[in-house]
Structures are given as C-alpha cells and as structure tokens.
PDB file of N, CA, C and O in Angstrom, chain B, residues numbered from 101:
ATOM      1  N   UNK B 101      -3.610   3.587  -2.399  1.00  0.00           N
ATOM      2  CA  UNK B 101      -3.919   2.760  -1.272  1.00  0.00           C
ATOM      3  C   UNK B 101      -2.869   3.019  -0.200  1.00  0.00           C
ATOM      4  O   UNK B 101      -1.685   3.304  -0.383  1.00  0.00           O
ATOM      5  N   UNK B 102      -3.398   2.896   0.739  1.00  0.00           N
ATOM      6  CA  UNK B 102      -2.414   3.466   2.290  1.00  0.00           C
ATOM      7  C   UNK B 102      -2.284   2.165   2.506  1.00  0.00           C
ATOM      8  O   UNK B 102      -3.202   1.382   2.261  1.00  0.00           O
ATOM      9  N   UNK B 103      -1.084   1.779   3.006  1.00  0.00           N
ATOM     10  CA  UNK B 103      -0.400   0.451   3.884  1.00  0.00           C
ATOM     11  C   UNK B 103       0.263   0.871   5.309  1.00  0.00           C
ATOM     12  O   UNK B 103       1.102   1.769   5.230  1.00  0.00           O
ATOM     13  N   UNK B 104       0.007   0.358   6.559  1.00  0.00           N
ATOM     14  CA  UNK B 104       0.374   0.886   7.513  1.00  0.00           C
ATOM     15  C   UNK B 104       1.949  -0.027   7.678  1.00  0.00           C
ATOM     16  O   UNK B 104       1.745  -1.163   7.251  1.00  0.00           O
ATOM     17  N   UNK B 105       2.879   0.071   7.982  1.00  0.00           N
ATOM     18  CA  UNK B 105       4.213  -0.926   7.581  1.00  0.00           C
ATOM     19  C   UNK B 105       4.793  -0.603   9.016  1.00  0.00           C
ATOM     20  O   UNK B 105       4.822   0.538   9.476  1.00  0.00           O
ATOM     21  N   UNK B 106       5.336  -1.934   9.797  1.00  0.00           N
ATOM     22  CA  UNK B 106       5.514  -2.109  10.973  1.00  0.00           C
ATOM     23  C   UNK B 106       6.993  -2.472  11.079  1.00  0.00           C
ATOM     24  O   UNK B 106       7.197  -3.625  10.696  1.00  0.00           O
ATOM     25  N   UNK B 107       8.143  -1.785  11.510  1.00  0.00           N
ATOM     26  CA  UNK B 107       9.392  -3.011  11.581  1.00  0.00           C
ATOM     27  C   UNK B 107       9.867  -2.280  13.055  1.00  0.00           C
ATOM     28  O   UNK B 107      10.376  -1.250  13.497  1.00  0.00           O
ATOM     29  N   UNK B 108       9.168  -3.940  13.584  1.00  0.00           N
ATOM     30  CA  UNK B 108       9.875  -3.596  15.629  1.00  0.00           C
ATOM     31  C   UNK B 108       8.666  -2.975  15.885  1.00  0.00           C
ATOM     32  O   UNK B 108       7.486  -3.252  15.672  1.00  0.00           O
ATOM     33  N   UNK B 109       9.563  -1.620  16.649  1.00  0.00           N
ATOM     34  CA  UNK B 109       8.620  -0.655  17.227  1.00  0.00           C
ATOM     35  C   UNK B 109       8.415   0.776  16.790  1.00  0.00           C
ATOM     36  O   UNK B 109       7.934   1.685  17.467  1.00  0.00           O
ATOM     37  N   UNK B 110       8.990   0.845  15.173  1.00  0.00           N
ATOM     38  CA  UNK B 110       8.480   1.884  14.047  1.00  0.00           C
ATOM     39  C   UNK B 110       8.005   1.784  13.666  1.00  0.00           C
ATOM     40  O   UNK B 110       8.193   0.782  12.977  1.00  0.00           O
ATOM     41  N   UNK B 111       6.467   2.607  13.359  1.00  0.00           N
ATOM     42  CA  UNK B 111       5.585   2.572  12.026  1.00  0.00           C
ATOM     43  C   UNK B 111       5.651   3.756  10.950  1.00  0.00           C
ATOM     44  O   UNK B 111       5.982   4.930  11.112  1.00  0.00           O
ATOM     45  N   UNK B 112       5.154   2.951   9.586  1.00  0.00           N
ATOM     46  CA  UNK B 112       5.137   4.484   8.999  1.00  0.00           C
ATOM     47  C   UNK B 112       4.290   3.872   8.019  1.00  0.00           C
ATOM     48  O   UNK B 112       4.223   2.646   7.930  1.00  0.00           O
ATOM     49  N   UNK B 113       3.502   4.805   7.121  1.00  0.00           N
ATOM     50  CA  UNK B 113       2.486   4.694   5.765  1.00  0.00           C
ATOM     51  C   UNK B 113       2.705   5.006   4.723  1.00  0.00           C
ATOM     52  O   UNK B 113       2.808   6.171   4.337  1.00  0.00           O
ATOM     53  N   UNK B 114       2.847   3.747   3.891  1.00  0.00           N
ATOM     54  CA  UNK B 114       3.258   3.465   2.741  1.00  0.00           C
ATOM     55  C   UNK B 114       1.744   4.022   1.610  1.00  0.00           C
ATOM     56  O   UNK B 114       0.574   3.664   1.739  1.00  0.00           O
ATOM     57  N   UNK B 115       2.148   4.682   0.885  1.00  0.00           N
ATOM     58  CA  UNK B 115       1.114   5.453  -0.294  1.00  0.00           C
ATOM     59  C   UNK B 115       1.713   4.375  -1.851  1.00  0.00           C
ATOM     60  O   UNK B 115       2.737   4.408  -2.534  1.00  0.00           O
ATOM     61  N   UNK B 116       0.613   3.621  -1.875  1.00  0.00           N
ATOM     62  CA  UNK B 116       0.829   2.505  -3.354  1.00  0.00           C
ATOM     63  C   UNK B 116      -0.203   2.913  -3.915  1.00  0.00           C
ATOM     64  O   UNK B 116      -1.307   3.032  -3.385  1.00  0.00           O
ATOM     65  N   UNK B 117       0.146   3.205  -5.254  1.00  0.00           N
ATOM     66  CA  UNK B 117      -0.623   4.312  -6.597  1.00  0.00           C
ATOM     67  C   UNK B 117      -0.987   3.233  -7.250  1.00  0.00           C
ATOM     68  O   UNK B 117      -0.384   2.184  -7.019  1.00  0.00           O
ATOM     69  N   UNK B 118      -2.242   3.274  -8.373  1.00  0.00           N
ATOM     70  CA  UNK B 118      -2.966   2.475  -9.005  1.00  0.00           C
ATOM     71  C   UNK B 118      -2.197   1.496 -10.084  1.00  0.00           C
ATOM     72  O   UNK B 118      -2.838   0.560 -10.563  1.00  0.00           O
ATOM     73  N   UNK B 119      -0.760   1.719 -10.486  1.00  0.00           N
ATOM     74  CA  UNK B 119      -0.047   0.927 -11.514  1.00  0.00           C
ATOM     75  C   UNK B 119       0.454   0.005 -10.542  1.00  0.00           C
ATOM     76  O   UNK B 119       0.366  -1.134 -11.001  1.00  0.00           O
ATOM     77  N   UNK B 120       0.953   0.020  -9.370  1.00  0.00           N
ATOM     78  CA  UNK B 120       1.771  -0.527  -8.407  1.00  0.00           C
ATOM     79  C   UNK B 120       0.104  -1.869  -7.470  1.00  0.00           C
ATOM     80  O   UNK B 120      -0.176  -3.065  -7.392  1.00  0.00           O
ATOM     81  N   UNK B 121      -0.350  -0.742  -7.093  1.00  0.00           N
ATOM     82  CA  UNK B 121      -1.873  -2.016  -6.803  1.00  0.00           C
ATOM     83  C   UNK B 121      -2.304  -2.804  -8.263  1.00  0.00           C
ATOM     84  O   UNK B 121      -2.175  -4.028  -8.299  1.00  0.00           O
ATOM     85  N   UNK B 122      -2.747  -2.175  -9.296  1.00  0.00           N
ATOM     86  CA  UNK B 122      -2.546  -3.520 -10.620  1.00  0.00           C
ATOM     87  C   UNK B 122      -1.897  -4.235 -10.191  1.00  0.00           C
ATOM     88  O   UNK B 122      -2.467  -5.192  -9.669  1.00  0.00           O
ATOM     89  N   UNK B 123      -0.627  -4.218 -10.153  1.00  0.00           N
ATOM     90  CA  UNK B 123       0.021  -5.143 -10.616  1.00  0.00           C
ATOM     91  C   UNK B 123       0.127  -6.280  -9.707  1.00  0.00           C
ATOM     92  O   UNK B 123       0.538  -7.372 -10.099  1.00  0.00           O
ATOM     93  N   UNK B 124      -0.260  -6.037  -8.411  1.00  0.00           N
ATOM     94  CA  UNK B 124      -0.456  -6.981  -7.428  1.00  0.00           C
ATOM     95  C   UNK B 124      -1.713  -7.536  -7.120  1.00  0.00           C
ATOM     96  O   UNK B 124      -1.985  -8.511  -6.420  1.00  0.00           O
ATOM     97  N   UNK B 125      -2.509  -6.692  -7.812  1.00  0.00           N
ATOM     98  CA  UNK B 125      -4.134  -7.042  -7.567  1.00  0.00           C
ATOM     99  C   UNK B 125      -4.573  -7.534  -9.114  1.00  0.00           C
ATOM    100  O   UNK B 125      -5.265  -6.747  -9.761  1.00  0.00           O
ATOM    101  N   UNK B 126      -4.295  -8.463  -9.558  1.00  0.00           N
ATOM    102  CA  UNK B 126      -4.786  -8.513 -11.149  1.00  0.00           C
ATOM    103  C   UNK B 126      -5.909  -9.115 -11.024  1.00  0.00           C
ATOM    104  O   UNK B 126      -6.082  -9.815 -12.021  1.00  0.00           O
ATOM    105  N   UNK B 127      -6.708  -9.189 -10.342  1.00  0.00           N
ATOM    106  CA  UNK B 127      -8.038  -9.862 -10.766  1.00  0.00           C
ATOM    107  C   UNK B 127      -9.114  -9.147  -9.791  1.00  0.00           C
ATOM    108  O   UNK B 127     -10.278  -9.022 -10.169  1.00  0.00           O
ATOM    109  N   UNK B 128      -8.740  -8.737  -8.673  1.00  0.00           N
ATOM    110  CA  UNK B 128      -9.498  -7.536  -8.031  1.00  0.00           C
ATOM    111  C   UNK B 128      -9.628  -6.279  -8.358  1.00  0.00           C
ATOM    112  O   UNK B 128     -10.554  -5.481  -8.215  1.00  0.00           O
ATOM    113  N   UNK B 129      -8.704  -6.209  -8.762  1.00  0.00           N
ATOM    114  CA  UNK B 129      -8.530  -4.370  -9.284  1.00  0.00           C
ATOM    115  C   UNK B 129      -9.406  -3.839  -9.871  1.00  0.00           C
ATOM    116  O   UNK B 129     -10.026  -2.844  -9.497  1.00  0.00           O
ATOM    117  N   UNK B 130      -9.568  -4.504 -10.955  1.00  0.00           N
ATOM    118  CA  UNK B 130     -10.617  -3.824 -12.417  1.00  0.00           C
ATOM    119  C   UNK B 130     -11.863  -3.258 -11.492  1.00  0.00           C
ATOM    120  O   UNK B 130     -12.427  -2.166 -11.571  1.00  0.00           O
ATOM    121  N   UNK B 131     -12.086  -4.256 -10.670  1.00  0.00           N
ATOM    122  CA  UNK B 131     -13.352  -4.397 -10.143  1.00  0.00           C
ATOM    123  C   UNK B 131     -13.779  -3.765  -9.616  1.00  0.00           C
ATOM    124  O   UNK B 131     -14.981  -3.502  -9.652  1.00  0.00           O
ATOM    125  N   UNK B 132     -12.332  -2.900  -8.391  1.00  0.00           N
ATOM    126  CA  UNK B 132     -12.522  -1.849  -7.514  1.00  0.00           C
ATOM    127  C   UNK B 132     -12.519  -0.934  -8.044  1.00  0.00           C
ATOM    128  O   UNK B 132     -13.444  -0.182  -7.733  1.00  0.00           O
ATOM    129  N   UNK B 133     -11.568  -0.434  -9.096  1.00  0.00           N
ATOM    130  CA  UNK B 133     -11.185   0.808 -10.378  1.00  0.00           C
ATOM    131  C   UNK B 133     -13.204   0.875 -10.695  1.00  0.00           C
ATOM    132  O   UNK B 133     -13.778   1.864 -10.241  1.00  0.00           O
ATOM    133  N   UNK B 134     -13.785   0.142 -11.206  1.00  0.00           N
ATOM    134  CA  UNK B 134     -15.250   0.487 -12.065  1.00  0.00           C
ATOM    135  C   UNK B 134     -16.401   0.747 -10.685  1.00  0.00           C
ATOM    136  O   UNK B 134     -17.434   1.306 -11.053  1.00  0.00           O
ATOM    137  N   UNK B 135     -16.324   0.329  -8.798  1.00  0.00           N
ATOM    138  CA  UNK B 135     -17.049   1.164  -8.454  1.00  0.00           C
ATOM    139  C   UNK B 135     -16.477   2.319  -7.850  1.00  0.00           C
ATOM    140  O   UNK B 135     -16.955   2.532  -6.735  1.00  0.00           O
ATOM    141  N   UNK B 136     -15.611   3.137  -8.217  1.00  0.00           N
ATOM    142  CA  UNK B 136     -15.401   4.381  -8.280  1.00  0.00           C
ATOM    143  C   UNK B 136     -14.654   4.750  -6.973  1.00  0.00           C
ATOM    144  O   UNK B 136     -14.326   3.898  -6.146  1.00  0.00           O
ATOM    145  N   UNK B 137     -14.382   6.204  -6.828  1.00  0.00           N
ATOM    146  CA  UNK B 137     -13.571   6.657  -5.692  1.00  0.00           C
ATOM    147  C   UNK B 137     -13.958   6.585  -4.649  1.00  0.00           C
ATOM    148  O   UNK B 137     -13.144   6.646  -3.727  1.00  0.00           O
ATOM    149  N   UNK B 138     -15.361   6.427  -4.375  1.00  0.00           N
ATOM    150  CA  UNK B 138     -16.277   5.561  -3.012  1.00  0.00           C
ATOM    151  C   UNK B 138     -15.783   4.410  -2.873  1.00  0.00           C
ATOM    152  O   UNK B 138     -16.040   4.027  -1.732  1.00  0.00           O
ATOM    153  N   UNK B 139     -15.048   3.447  -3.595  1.00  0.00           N
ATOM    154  CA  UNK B 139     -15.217   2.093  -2.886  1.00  0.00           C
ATOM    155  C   UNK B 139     -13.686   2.371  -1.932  1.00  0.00           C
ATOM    156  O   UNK B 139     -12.808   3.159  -2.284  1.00  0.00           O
ATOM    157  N   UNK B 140     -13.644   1.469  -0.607  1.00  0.00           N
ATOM    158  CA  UNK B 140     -13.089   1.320   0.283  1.00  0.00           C
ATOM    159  C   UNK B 140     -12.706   0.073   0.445  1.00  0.00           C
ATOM    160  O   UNK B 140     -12.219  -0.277   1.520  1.00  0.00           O
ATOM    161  N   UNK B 141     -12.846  -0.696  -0.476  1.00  0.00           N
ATOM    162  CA  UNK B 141     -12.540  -2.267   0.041  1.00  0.00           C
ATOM    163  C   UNK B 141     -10.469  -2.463  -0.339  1.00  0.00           C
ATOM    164  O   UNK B 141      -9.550  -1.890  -0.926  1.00  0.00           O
ATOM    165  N   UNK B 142     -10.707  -3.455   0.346  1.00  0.00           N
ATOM    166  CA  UNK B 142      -9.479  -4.156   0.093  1.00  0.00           C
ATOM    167  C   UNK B 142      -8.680  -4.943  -0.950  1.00  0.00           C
ATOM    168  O   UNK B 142      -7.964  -5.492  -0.113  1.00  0.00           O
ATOM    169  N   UNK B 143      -8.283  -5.380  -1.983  1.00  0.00           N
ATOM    170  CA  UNK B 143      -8.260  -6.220  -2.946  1.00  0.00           C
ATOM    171  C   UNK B 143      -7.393  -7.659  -2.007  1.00  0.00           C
ATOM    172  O   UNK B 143      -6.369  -7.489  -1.345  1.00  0.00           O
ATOM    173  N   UNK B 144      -7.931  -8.680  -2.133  1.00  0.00           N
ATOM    174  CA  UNK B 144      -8.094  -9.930  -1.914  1.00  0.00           C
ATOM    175  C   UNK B 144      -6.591 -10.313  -1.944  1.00  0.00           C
ATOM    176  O   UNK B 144      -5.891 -10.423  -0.937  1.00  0.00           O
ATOM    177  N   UNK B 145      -6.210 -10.487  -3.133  1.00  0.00           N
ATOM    178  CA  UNK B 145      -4.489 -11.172  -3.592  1.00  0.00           C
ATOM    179  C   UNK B 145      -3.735  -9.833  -2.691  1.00  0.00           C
ATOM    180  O   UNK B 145      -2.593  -9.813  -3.149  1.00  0.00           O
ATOM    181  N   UNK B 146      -3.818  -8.951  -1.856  1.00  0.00           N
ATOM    182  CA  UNK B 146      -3.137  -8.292  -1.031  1.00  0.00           C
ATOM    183  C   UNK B 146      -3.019  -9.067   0.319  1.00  0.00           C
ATOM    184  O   UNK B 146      -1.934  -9.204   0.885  1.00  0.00           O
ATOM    185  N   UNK B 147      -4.240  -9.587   0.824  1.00  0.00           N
ATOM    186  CA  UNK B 147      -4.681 -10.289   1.933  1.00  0.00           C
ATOM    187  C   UNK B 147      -3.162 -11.513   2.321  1.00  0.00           C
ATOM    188  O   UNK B 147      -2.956 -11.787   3.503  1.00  0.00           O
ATOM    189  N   UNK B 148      -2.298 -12.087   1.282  1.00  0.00           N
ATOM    190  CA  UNK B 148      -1.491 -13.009   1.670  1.00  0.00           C
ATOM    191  C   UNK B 148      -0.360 -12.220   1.747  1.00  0.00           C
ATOM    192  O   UNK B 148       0.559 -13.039   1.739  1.00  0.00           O
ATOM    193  N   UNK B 149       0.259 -10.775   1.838  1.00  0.00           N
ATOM    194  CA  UNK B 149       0.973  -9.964   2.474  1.00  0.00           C
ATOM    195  C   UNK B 149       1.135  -9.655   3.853  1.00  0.00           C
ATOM    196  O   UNK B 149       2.130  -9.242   4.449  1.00  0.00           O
ATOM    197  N   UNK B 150       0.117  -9.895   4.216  1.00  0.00           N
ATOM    198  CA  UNK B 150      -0.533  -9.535   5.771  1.00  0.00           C
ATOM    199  C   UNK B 150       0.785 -10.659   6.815  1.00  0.00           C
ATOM    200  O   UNK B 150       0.621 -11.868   6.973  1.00  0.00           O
ATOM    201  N   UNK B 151       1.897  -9.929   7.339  1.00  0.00           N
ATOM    202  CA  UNK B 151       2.479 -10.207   8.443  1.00  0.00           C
ATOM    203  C   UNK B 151       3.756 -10.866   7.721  1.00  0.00           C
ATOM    204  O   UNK B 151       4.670 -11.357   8.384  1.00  0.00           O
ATOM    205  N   UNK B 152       3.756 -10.839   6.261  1.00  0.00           N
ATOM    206  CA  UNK B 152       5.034 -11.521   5.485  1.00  0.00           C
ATOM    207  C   UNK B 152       6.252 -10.265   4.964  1.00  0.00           C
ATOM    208  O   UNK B 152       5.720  -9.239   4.541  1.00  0.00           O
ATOM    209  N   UNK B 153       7.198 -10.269   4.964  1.00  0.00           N
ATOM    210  CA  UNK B 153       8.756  -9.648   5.146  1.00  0.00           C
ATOM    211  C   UNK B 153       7.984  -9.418   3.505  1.00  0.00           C
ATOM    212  O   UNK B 153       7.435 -10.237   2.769  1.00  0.00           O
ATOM    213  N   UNK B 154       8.221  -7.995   3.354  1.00  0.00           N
ATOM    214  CA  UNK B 154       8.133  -7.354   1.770  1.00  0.00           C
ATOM    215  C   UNK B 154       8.915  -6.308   1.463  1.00  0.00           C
ATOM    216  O   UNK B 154       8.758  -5.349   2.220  1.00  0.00           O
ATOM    217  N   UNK B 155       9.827  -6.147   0.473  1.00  0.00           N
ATOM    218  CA  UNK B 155      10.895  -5.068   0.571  1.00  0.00           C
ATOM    219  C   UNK B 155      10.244  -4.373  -0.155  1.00  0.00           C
ATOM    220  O   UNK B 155       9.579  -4.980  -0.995  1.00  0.00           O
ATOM    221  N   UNK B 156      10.149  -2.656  -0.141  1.00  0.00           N
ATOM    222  CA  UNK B 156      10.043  -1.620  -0.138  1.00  0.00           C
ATOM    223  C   UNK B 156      10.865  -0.580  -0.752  1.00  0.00           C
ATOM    224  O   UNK B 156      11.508   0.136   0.015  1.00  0.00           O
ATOM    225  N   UNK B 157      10.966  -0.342  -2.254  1.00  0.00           N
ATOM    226  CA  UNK B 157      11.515   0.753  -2.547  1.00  0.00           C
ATOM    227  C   UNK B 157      10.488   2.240  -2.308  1.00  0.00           C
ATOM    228  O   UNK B 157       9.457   2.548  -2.906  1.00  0.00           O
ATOM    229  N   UNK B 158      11.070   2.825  -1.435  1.00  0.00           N
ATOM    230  CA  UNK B 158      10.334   3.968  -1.308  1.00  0.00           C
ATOM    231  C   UNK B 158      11.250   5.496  -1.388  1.00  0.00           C
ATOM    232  O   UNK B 158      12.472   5.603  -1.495  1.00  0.00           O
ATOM    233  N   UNK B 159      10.063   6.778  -1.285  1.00  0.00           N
ATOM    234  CA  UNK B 159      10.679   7.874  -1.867  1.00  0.00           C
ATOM    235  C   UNK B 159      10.051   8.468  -0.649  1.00  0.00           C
ATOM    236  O   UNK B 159       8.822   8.510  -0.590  1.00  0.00           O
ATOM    237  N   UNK B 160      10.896   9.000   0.477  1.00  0.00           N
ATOM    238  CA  UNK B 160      10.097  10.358   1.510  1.00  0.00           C
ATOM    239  C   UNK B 160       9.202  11.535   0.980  1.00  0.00           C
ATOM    240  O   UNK B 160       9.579  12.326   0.116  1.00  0.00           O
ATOM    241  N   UNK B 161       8.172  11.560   1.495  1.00  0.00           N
ATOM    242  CA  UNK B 161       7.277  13.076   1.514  1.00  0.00           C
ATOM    243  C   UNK B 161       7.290  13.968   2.732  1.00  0.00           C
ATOM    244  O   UNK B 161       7.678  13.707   3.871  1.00  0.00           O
ATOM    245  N   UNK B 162       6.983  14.632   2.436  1.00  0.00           N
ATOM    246  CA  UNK B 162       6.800  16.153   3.469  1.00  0.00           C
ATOM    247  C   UNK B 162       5.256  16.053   4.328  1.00  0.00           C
ATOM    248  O   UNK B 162       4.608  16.823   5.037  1.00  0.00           O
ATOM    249  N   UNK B 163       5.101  14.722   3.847  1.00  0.00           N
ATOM    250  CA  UNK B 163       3.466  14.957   4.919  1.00  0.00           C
ATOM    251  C   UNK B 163       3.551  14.026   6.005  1.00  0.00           C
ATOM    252  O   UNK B 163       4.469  13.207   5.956  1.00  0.00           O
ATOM    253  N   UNK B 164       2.816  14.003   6.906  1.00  0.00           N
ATOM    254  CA  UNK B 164       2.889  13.390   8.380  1.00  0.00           C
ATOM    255  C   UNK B 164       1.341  13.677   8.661  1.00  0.00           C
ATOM    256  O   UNK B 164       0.955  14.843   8.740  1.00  0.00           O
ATOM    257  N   UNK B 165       0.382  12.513   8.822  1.00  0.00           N
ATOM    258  CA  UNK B 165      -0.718  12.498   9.451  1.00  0.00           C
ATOM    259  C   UNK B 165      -0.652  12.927  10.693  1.00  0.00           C
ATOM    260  O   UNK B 165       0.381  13.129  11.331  1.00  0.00           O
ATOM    261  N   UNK B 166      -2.403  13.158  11.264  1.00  0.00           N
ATOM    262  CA  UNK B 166      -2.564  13.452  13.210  1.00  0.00           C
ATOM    263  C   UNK B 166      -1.743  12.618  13.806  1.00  0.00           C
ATOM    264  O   UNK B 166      -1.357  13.117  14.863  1.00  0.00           O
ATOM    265  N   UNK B 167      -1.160  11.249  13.554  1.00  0.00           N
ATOM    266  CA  UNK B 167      -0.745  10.293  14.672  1.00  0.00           C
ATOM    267  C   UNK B 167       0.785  10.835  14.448  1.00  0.00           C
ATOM    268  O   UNK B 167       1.512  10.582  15.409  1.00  0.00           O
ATOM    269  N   UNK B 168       1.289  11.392  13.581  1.00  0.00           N
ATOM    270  CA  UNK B 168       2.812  11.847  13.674  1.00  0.00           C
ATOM    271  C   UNK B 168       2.869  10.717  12.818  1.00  0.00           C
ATOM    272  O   UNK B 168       3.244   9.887  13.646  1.00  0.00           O
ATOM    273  N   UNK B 169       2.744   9.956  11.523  1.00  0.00           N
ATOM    274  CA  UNK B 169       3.037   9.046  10.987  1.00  0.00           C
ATOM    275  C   UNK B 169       3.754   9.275   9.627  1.00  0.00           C
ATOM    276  O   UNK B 169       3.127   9.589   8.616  1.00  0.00           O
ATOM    277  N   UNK B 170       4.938   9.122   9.651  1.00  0.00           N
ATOM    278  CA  UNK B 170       5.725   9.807   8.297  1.00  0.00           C
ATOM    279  C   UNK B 170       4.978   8.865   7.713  1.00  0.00           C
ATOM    280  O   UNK B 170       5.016   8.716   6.491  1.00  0.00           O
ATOM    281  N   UNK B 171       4.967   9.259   5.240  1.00  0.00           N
ATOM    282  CA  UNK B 171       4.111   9.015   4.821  1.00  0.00           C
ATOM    283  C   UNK B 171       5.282   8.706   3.611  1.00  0.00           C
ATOM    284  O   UNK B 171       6.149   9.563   3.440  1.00  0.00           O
ATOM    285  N   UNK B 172       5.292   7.518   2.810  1.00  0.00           N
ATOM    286  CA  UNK B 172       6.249   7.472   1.900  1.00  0.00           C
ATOM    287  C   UNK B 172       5.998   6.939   0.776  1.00  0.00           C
ATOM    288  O   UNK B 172       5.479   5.825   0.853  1.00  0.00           O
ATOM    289  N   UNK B 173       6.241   7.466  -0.560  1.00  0.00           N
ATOM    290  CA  UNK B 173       5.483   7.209  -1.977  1.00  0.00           C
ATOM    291  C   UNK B 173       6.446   5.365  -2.236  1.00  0.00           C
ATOM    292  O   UNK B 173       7.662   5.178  -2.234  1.00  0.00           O
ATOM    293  N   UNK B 174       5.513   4.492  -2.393  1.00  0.00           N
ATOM    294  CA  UNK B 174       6.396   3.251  -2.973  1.00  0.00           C
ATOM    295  C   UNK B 174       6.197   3.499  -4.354  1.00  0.00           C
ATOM    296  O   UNK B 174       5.269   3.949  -5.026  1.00  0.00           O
ATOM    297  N   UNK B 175       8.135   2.782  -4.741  1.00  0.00           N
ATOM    298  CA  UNK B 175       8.647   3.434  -6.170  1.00  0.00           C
ATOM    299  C   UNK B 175       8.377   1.991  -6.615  1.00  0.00           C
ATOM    300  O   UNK B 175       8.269   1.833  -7.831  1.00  0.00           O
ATOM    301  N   UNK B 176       8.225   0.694  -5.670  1.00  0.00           N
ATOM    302  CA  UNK B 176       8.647  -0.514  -6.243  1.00  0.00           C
ATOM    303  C   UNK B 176       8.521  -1.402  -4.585  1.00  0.00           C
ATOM    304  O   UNK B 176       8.631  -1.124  -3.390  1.00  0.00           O
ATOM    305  N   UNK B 177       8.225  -2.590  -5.448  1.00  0.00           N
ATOM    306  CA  UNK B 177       7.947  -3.811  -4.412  1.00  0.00           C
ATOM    307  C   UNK B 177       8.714  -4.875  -4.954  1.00  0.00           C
ATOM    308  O   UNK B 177       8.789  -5.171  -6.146  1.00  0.00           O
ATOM    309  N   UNK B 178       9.402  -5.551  -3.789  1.00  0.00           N
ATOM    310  CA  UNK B 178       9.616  -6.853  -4.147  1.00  0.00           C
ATOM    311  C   UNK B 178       8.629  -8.356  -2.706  1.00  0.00           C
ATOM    312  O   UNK B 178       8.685  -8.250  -1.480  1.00  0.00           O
ATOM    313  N   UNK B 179       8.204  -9.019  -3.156  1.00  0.00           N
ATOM    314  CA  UNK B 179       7.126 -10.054  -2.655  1.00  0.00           C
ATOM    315  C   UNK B 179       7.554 -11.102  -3.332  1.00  0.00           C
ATOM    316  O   UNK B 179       7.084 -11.076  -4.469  1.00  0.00           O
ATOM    317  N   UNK B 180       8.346 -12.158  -3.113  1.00  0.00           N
ATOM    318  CA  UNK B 180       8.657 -13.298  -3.273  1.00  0.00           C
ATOM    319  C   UNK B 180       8.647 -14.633  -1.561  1.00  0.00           C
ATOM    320  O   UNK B 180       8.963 -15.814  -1.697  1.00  0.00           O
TER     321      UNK B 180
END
C-alpha cells in the first residue's frame, strides 16, 4: 500500500507491505487479501490516521515516481 506522507512543505511515499497493513488493518484486511490484486480499496481502521502525527521507521529506495516523489520501504510504525 502507497501512503502519500506530508511534513510542512515535503512530500514523499511511504511503501507499507502486507505484514505491516495486517497489523493495522485486522478486520479489513482478510477481506481485501481474498478479492485479489484488483481490489483498490482502502482498509477502514487506516481512515483514523488521516492528518494524525505517526512516526515512521523507514529504509530509502532508489525509485522516484513522474512527480519526483522519493519512495521509502516502512520497517515499522509507531500510532499511539
């Protein structure tokens, strides 16, 4: 799952892998995991992240989308 992550007037895109969405999505997930690599939705228990301070252990990659948007693997979340 891509997260677009805003601090000020830097952005950059956060790449969260399926053990890391579990674990934040425990009751949406299964759901999205069984309709397959077509589904596009959102998982729900993500929705109360939206505009709240979340720390970010992350790891740099070598890729950069069209918008120039560095792209960074999360190793770990903290959400309290």
């Amino acid at each position: 799952m891509k997260l677009k992550v805003r601090d000020g007037e830097e952005e950059a895109m956060f790449c969260l892998f399926d053990e890391d969405v579990e674990k934040l999505a425990t009751e949406t997930c299964p759901l999205l995991a069984s309709m397959g690599e077509a589904c596009s939705l959102f998982p729900d228990e993500m929705e109360c992240m939206y505009g709240d301070a979340v720390l970010y252990k992350v790891e740099k990659t070598e890729y950069e989308d069209k918008e120039s948007s560095l792209f960074f693997k999360v190793s770990s979340i903290c959400h309290e």
